[in-house]
C-alpha positions as CSV (number, residue, x, y, z in Angstrom):
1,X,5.3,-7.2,-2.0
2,X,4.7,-11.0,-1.1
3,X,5.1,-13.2,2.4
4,X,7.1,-16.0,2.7
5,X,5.8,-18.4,5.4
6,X,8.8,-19.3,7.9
7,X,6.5,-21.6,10.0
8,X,3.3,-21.9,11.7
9,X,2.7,-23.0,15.4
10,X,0.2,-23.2,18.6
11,X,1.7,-21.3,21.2
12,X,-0.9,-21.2,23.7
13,X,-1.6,-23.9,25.9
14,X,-4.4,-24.0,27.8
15,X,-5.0,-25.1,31.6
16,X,-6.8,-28.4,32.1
17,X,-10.1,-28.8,34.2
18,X,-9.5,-30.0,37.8
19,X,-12.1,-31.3,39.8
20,X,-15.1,-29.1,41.4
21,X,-13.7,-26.3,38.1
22,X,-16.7,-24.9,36.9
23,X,-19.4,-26.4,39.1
24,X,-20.4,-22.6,40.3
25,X,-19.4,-20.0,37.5
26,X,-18.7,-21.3,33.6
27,X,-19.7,-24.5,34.7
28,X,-19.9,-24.8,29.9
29,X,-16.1,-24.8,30.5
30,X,-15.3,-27.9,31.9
31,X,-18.4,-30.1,30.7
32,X,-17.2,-32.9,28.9
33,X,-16.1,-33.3,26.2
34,X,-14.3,-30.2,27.3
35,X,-11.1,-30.6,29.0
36,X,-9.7,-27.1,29.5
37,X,-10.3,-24.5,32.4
38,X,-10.0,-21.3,29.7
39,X,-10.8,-20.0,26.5
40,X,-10.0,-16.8,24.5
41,X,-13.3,-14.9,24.5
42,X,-14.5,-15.1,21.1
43,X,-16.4,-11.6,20.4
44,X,-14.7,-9.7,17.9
45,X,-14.4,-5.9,18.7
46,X,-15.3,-7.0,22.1
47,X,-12.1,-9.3,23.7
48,X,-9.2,-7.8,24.9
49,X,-6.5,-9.0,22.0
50,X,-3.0,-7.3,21.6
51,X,-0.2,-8.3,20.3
52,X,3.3,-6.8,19.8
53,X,7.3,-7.3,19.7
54,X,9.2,-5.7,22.6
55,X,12.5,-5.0,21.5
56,X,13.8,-4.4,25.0
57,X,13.2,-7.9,25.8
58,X,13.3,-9.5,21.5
59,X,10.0,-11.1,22.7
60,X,6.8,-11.2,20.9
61,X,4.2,-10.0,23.7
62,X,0.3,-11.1,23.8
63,X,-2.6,-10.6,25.9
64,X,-5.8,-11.8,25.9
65,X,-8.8,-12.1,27.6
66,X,-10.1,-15.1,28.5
67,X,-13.2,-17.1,30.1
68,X,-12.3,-19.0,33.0
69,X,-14.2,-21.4,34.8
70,X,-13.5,-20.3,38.3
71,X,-14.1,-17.2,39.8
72,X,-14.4,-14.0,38.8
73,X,-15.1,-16.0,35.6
74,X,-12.7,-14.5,33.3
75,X,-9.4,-12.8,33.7
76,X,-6.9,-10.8,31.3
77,X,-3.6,-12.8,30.7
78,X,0.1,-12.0,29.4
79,X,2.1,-14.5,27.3
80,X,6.1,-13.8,26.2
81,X,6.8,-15.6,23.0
82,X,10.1,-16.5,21.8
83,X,10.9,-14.7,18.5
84,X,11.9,-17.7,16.6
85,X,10.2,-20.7,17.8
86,X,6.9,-18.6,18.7
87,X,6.3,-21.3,21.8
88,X,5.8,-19.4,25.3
89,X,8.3,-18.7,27.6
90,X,6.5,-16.7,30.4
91,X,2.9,-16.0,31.1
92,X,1.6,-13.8,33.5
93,X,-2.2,-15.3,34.1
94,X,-5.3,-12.9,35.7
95,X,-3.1,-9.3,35.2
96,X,-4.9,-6.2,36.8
97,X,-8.2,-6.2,35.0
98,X,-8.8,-2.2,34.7
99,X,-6.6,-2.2,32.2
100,X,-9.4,-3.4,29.2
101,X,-11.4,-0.7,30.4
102,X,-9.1,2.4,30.0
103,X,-7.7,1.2,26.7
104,X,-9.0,-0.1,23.4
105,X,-5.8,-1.2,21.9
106,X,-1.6,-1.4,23.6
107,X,0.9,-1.0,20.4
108,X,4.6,-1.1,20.1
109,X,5.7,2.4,18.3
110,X,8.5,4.7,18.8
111,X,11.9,4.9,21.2
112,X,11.3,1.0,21.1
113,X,8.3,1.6,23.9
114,X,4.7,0.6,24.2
115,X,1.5,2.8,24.0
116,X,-1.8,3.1,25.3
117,X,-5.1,4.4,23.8
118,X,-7.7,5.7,25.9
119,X,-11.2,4.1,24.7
120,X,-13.3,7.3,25.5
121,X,-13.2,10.9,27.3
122,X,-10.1,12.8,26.8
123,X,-8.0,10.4,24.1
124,X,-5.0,10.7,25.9
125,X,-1.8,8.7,24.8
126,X,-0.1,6.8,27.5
127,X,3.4,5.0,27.2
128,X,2.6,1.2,29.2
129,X,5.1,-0.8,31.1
130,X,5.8,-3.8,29.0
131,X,5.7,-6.2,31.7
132,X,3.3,-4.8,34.5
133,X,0.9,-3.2,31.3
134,X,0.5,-0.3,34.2
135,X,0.2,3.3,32.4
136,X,2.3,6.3,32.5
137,X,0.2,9.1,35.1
138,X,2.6,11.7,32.2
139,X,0.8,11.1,28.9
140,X,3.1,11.7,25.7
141,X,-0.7,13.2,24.3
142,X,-1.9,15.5,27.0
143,X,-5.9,16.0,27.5
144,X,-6.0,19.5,25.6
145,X,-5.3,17.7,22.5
146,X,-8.7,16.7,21.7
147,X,-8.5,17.1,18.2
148,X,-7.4,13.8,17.8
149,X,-10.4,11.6,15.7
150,X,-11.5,7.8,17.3
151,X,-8.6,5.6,16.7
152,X,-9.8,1.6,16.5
153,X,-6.1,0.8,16.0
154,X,-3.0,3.0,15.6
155,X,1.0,3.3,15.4
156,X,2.8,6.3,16.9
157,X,5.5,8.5,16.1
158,X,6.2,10.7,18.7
159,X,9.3,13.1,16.8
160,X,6.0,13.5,14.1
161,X,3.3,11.9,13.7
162,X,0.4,9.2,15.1
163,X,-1.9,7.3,12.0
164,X,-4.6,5.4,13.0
165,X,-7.8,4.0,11.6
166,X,-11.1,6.1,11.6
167,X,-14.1,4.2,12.1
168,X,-14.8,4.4,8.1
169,X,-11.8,2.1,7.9
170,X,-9.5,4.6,6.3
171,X,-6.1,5.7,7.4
172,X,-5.5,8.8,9.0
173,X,-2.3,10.6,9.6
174,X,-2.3,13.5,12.3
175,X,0.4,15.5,14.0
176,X,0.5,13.8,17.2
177,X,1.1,17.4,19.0
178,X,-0.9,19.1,17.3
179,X,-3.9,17.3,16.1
180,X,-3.1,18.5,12.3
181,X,-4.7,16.3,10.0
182,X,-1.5,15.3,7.4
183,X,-3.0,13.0,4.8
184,X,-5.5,9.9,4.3
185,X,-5.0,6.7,2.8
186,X,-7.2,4.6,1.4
187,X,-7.0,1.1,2.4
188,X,-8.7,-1.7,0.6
189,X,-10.3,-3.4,4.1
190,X,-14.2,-4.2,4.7
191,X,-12.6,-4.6,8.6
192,X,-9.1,-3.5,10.0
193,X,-7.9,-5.7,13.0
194,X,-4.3,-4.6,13.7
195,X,-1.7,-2.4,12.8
196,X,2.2,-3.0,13.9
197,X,5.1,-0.6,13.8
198,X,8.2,-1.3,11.3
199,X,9.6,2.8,11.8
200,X,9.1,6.1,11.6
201,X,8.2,6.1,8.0
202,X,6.4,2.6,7.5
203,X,3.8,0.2,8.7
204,X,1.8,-2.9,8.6
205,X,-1.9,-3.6,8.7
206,X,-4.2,-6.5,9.2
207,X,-7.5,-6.9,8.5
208,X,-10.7,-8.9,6.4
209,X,-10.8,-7.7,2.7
210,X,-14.1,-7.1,0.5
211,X,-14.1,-10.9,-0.3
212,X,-13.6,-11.8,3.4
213,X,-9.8,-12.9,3.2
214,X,-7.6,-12.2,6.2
215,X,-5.4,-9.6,4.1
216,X,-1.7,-8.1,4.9
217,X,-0.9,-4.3,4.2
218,X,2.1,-2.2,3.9
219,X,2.0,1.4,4.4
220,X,3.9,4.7,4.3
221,X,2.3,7.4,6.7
222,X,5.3,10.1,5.8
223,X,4.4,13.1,3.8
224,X,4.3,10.3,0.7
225,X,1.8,8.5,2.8
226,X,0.5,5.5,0.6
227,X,0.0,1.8,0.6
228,X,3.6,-0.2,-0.6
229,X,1.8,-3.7,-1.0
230,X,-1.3,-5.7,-0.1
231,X,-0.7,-9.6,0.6
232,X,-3.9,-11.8,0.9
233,X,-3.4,-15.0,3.4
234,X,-3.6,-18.4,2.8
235,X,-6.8,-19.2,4.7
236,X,-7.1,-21.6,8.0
237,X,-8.8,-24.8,7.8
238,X,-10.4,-22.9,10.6
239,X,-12.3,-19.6,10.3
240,X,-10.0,-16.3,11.8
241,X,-11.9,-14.9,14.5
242,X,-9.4,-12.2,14.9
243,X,-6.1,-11.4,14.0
244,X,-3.2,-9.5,14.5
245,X,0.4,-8.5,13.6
246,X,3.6,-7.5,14.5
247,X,6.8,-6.7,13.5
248,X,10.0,-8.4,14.3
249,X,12.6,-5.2,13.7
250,X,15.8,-7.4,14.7
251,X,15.2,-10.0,12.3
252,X,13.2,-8.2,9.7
253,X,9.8,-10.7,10.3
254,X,6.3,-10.1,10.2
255,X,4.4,-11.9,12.9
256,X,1.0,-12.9,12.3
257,X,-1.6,-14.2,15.1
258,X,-4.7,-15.6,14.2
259,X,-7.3,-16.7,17.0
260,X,-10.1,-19.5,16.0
261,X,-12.8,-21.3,17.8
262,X,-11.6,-24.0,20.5
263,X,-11.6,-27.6,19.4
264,X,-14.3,-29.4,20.3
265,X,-12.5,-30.7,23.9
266,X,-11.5,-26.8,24.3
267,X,-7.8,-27.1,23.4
268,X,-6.7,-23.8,22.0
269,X,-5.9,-23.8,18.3
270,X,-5.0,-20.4,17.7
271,X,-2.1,-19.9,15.1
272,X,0.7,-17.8,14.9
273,X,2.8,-17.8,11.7
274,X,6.0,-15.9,10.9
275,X,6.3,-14.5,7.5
276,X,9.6,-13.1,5.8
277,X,8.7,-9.8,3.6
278,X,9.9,-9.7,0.2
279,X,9.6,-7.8,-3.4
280,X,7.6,-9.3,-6.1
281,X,10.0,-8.5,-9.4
282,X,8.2,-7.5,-12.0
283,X,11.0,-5.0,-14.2
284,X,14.7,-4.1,-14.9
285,X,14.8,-1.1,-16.7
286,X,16.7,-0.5,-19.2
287,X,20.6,1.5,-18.8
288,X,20.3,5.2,-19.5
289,X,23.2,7.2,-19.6
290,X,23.3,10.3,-17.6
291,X,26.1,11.9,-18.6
292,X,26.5,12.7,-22.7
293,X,27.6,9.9,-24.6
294,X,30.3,10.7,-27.2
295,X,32.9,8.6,-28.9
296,X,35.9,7.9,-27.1
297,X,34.6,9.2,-23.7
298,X,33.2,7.3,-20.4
299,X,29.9,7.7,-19.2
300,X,27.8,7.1,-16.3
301,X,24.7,4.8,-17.0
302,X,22.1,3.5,-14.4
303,X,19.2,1.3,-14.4
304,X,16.4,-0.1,-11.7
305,X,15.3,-3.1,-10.2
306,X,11.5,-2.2,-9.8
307,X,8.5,-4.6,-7.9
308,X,5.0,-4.6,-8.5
309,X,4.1,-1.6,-6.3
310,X,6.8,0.5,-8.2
311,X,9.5,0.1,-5.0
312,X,12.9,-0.2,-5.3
313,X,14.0,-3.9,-5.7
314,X,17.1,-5.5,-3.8
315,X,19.9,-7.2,-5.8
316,X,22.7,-9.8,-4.8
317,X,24.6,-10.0,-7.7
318,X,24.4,-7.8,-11.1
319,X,26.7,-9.0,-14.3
320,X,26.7,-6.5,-17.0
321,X,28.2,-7.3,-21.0
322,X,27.8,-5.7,-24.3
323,X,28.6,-6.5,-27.8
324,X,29.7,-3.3,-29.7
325,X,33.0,-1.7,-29.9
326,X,32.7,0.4,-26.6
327,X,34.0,-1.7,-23.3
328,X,32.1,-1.6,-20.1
329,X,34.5,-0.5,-17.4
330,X,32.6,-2.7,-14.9
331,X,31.5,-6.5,-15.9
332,X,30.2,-7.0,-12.1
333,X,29.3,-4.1,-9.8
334,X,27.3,-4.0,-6.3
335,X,24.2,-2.7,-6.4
336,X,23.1,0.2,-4.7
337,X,20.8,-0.3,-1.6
338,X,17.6,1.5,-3.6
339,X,17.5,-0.8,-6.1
340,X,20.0,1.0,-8.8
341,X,22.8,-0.2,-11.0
342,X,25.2,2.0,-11.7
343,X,28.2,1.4,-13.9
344,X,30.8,3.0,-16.4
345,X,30.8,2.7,-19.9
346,X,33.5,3.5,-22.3
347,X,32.4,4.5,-25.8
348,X,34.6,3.3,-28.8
349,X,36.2,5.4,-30.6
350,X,34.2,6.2,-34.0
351,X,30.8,6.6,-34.1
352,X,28.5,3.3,-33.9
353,X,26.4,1.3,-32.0
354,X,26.6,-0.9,-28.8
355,X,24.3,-3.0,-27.1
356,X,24.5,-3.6,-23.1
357,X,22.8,-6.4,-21.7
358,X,22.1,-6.6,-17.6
359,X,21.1,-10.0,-15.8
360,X,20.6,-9.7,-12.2
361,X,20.4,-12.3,-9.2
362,X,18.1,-11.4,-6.5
């Protein structure tokens, strides 16, 4: 698996300093050389940072918690970003605070809505109105299931299952009803930021690796739960602070925020880049037949595109010749959506031997 950068932009602006801003409360804010009323709040772990695509509204959604100069001195704001252009086109600035203390992380999942976490006592699951953030009083996980272990960051399924990360930075998958423990998978994270929602089979991950890259992840957390493919970023001129992910599932594109430390006049420089996932080749195998090959007769042969984490490749255009006396039945076929090729071969008539070549566009 590899990411092809789309394009990188700033989408958040921040408010300038008017006069008398700051001279009671974060009076730091609007000292010169800074210009700006607002900042992200820097802590990792600590601010409240989510980020997810709504596809009710084919918006990318992203709050954030933020120092402000006036008072109360910081505030929780909303931000709708377009899905191509990644500028904003709504913001929603000093949202109902209690929010950051009832939940640890808000994350698009299943029947295209948007779930809540409690942070502590009884771990319920909430669904979370996209564009008031108010929670569900019905939780989709009730109280009693309290078998559910501390989830820093998760993606649900609610027709099977929930996987989220343990504080040991390994994947867990867990009946959501239930509590069942289903599988683990290893992920190859010193920290794990984010996870986003593809389906009900797949997933995507951000986090800091061993050698403190900003690192991509896919994963399966179905009954052949697994990692697909790990993609290490290109780094930022500045340092990531944090960083999360989401998943565009209308247009197939993987989202990627990345919050930094202010300039030095406190313009926000926080970066959010759109990536297009693809397969990294690496074989064609060669045509087996499948059904007995025996002079005169037509058989079935097939052969696979395969990338470097063994999935099934995706083809354009697959040309197929061959230089003995048999004839193959089909010079250009489509391929098949796991990656196959299948095609018919005729054998010639008297016992020999044949050689079938495959080149392949993808």
């Amino acid at each position: 698996m590899s990411l092809h950068l789309i394009q990188t932009t700033v989408p958040i602006v921040y408010e300038l300093c008017q006069p008398g801003d700051g001279s009671i409360y974060n009076a730091f804010l609007c000292t010169p050389p800074r210009i700006y009323v607002e900042q992200f709040i820097h802590t990792a772990g600590a601010a409240f940072l989510n980020f997810w695509y709504d596809q009710n509204k084919d918006r990318y959604i992203l709050t954030a918690q933020v120092d402000y100069a006036r008072w109360p001195s910081w505030r929780v704001n909303k931000y709708e970003l377009h899905p191509e252009t990644g500028l904003v086109t709504e913001q929603a600035l000093g949202i109902p605070s209690g929010i950051i203390t009832f939940t640890d992380t808000f994350q698009n999942g299943d029947f295209n809505k948007v779930y809540a976490l409690a942070r502590t006592g009884d771990r319920r699951i909430a669904e979370v109105n996209p564009d008031t953030l108010a929670l569900s009083l019905t939780p989709v996980v009730l109280p009693a299931d309290v078998g559910l272990p501390f989830f820093t960051q998760y993606v649900l399924n609610r027709r099977e299952s929930i996987v989220g990360v343990t504080n040991n930075f390994s994947l867990e998958v867990h009946n959501y009803a239930t509590s069942t423990k289903l599988s683990t998978i290893a992920i190859p994270m010193a920290d794990f930021s984010d996870i986003a929602y593809e389906d009900n089979a797949r997933a995507w991950g951000i986090g800091v690796s061993q050698d403190s890259t900003t690192t991509v992840m896919k994963f399966d957390y179905t009954v052949n739960a697994q990692v697909l493919g790990v993609t290490a970023l290109q780094p930022s001129v500045l340092s990531d602070l944090n960083s999360r992910v989401a998943y565009d599932s209308k247009r197939k594109v993987l989202a990627i925020f990345r919050q930094h430390v202010e300039a030095v006049d406190g313009a926000a420089t926080h970066e959010l880049s759109f990536f297009k996932p693809f397969m990294v080749s690496t074989g064609l195998t060669d045509p087996v037949p499948v059904t007995p090959l025996t002079p005169g007769n037509t058989t079935t042969f097939v052969a696979h595109l395969l990338g470097d984490r063994g999935e099934a490749g995706q083809l354009k255009k697959v040309t197929i010749s061959n230089s003995g006396d048999g004839t193959v039945l089909q010079t250009s076929v489509s391929p098949r959506s796991n990656g196959s090729i299948v095609f018919q071969y005729l054998a010639g008539p008297d016992p020999g031997t044949d050689t079938i070549t495959l080149s392949v566009d993808i």
